[in-house]
N, C-alpha and C positions, 0 to 999 in steps of 0.2 A: 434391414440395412444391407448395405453392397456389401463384401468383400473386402478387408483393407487390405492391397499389395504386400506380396510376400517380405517385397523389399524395405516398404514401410514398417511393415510388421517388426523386423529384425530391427529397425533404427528405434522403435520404442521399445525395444528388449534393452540395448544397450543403453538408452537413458535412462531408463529407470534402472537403471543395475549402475549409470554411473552417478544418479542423484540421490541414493542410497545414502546417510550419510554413517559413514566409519564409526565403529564402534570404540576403538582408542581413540584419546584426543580427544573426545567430547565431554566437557562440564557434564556433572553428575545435577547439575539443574536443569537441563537439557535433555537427562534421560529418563526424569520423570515421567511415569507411565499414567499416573493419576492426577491430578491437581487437589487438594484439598478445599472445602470452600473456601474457607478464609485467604489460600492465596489466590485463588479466584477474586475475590472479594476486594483483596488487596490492590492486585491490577487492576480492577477496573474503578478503582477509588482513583489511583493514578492517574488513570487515562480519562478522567471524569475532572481532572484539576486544573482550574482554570490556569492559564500561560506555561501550561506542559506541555508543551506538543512535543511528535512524537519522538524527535532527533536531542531534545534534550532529555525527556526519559529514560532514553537509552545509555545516555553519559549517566546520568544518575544511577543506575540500574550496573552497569559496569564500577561505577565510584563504589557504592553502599552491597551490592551481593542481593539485595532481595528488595522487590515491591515494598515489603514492611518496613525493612530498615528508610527506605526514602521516604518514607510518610514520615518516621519517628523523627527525620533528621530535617524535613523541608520548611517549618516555622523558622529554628535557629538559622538556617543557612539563608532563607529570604530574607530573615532579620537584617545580617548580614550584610546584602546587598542594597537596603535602604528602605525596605519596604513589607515587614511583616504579612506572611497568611498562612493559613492553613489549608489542609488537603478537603478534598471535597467530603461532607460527612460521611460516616457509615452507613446509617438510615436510608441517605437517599439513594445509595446503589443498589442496600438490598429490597427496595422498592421497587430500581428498575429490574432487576436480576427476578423477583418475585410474578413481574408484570411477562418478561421475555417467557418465563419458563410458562407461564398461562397460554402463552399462546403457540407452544410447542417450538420455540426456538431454545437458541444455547448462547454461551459466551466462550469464546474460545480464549487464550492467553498466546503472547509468543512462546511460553514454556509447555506451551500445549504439545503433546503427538502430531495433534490434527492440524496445526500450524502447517499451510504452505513455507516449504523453502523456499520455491521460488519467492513468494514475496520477501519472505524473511530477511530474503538477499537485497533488498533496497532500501538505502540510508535514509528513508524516514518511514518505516515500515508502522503500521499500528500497531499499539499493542495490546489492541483487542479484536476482537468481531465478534457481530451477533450474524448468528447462523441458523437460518431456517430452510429445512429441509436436509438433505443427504451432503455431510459436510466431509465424506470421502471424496468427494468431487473435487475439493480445493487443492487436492493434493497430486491431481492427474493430471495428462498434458493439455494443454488450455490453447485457446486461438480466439484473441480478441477482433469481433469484427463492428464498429462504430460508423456511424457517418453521420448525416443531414436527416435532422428533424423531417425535414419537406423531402423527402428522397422521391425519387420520381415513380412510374408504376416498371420503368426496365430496372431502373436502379433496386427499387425492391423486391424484384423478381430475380435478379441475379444474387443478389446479398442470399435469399432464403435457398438457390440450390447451391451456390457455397458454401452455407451452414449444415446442409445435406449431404453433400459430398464429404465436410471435414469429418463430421459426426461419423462415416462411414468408414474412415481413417482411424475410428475410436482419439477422436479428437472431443474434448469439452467447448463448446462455444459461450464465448464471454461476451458479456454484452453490456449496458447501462439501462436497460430496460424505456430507455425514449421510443418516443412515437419515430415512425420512419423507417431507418436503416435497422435502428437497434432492434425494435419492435419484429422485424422480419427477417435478424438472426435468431434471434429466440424460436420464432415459430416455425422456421423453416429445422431447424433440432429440435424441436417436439417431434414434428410431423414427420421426419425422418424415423423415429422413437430413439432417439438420440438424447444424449445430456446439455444442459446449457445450464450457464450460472450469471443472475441479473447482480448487478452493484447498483445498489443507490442511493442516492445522496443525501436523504433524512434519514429517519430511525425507522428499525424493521418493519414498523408497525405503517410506514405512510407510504401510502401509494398512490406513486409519479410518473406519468398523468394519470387521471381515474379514471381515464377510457382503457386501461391497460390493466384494468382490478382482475379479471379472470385471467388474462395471462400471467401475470403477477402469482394467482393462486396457482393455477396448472404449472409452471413454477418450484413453488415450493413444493408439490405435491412429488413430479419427479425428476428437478432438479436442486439448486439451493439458491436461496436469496442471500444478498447480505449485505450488511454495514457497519460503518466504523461510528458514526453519529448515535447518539445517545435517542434509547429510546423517548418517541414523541417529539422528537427534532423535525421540525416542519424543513420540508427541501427547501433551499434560499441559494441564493448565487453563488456565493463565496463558496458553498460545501461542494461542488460539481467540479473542481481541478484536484477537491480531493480526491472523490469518488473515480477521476480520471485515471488516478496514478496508482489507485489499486487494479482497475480496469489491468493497464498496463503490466503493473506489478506481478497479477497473477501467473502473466500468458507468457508462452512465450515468443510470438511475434502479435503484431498489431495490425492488424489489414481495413485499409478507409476506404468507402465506397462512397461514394461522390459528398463534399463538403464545402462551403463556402469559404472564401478567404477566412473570416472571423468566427469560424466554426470552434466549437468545441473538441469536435475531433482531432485537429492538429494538437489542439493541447496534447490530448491524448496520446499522438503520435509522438511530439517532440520528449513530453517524458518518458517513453517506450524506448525511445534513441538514448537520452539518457542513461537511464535501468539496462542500457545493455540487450534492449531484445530489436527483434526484426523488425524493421519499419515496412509495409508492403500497401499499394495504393492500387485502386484501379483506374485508369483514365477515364477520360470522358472527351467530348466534345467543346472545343476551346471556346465557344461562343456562351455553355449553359454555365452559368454564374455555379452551378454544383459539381462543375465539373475539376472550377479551380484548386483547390483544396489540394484533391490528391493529384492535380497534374503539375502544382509545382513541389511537391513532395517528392516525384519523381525525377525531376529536374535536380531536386538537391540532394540527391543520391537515393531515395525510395527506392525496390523494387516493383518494377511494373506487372501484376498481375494480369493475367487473362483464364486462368484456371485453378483448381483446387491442384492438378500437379505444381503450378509454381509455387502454389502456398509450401509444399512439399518439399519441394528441394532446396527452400528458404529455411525453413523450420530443420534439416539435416546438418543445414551448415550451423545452426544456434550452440553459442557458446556463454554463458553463465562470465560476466566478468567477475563475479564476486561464486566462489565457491560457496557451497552447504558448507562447509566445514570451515569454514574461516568466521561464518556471520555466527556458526553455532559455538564459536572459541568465541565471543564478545564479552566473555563474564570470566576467562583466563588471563586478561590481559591485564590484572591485575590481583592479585594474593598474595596475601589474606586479604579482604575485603575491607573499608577503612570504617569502622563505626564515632559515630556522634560525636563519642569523647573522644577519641583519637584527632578529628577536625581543629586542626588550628586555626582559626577565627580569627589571631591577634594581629598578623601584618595584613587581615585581606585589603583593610579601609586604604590602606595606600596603596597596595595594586592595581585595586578599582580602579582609584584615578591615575595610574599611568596608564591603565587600557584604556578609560577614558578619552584621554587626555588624545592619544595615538588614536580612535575609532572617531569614525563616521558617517552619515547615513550611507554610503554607499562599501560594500560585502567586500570582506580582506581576509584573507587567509589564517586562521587560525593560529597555524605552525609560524607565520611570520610576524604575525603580531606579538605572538611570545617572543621570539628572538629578538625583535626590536625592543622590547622593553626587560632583558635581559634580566629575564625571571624564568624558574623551573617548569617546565612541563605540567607537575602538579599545582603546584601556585596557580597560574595562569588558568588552568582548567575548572579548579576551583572557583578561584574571583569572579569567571565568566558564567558559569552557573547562577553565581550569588547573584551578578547584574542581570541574570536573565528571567530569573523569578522573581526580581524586582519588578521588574517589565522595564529594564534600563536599557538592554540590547537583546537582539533577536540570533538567534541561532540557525544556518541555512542549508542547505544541503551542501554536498561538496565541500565540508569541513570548514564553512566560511561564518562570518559574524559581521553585525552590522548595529550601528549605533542608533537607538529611536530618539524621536524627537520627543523632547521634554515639554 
């Protein structure tokens, strides 16, 4: 590999010395060095339950203090909201958990070491992964580069020495492992002997496309794969803005290299903008349908790339809007932790329907909907919980909420 600039060099001393996170101030669930099974087990029963996604777990997980207590606690509390269930069995995780380790992967926790802060820091962060391959990688500096299935032979020829040049910056190239753009970040960090790390969008075990099975393996071999989808989760539509938003999540800027209007990639890009990280395009030619993507990205404020230094002096200015030590205080912001019995359950039925009654399908702020229905911070928090395990309302990023249709 090249050389990375003295000057570079210095600027990833200082971020990783300042994404370091503080040894005061951090939950001692936080500092766990080990996981035991069972709390393994526990989160990923969680993250296995059906209408948990990940931004309500997180409320739960700050309500209750631990994975277990929200299992012990989520029948009474869905009861609650109108609509009894139960958490995903035990069996069937240690099935999947029994099946991952078969095939030389892990399950990581957000209470994990090996937990990315950077993702950590994004309001609907998972709260698991399966991790195959070298899962120190998740935790170095990252540079997602995405684009167009159909990329062209310049378009893929420049994506692969940009992943070569980043690689030489001791950068990790992130990628979705698609045919095209993605396909020729990854191989252009191989071939550099560089790291790269694929996201994708079914369970570790599926791979999307199958013309991509040996990259895929070479991969795991000296980078890491990984996902949030349960193992044997076939890729399907709807899992690919997930799989985007870890993409983004990881890294710290996001670089598209030529993409269609109705590309995936912009997904990618706009939650990138989102999450707080670098938004960076390379132009193209106005007339090539792949050229649109990233030229009006540019237009609405993107960075124009034309070389791995700009990626450079993009990624010098990145600033983290959400600190390591704020996302890793999520379990301080409230103590002692409320257990089962302590849940007052008596007034919720009439809350429900003043948030009701106030909610509708379209997303309202949290904080003002309690206000308007002139009930407690914790009331309000609760109740919403309760309708959200119901499957009575949905929970959104940016502290928002929204009423489903019945």
């Amino acid at each position: 590999m090249a050389k990375a600039s003295s000057k570079y060099k210095a600027y990833l001393k200082r971020r990783r010395a300042k994404d370091r996170p503080k040894e005061e101030g951090i939950n001692l669930l936080f500092q766990k060095k080990t996981l035991t099974d069972d709390d393994t087990l526990s989160f990923l029963r969680l993250a296995r339950t059906d209408r948990i996604g990940p931004i309500t777990a997180l409320k739960l997980l700050e309500r209750f203090g631990s994975a277990q207590n929200v299992l012990e606690a989520l029948p009474e509390l869905s009861k609650a909201g109108g609509k009894k269930f139960d958490p995903a069995p035990l069996e069937s995780v240690e099935r999947e958990l029994a099946k991952i380790h078969k095939v030389g992967g892990q399950i990581i926790t957000l209470l994990d070491p090996a937990y990315p802060e950077q993702l950590a820091a994004i309001d609907d962060t998972p709260l698991t992964l399966t991790v195959l391959g070298d899962v120190t990688l998740l935790k170095q500096q990252q540079l997602a580069i995405v684009g167009a299935r159909s990329g062209s032979l310049n378009g893929r020829k420049l994506t692969s020495k940009l992943a070569k040049d980043a690689v030489a910056h001791d950068l990790v190239v992130t990628s979705g492992l698609a045919r095209g753009i993605d396909t020729a970040a990854h191989q252009g960090a191989l071939e550099a002997q560089g790291k790269t790390i694929a996201v994708v969008a079914g369970g570790i075990d599926q791979i999307y496309p199958r013309e991509n099975e040996k990259l895929f393996q070479e991969i795991a071999e000296k980078g890491a794969v990984i996902a949030e989808s349960p193992y044997g989760t076939a890729p399907s539509a709807h899992l690919f803005p997930r799989r985007n938003r870890v993409v983004s999540g990881l890294s710290e800027g996001v670089l598209v290299v030529e993409a269609t209007e109705r590309s995936g990639s912009l997904i990618t890009a706009r939650l990138a903008a989102e999450q707080g990280r670098e938004v960076m395009a390379v132009p193209g030619y106005p007339n090539d349908p792949r050229a649109a993507g990233p030229n009006r990205l540019i237009r609405d404020g993107a960075t124009l790339i034309r070389n791995i230094e700009d990626v450079l002096d993009q990624l010098q200015r990145f600033q983290m809007i959400k600190s390591v030590e704020e996302k890793n205080n999520i379990f301080e912001m409230k103590q002692p932790f409320e257990t089962l019995e302590e849940t007052d359950f008596s007034s919720l039925e009439q809350i429900q329907e003043m948030l009701l009654f106030e909610l509708t399908t379209q997303p309202i702020g949290i904080d003002e909907l309690i206000r308007a229905c002139h009930i407690s911070i914790a009331e309000g928090q609760t109740a919403i919980l309760a309708l959200e395990l119901a499957g009575r309302v949905m929970r959104l990023t940016g502290n928002r909420v929204c009423k489903l249709e019945e």
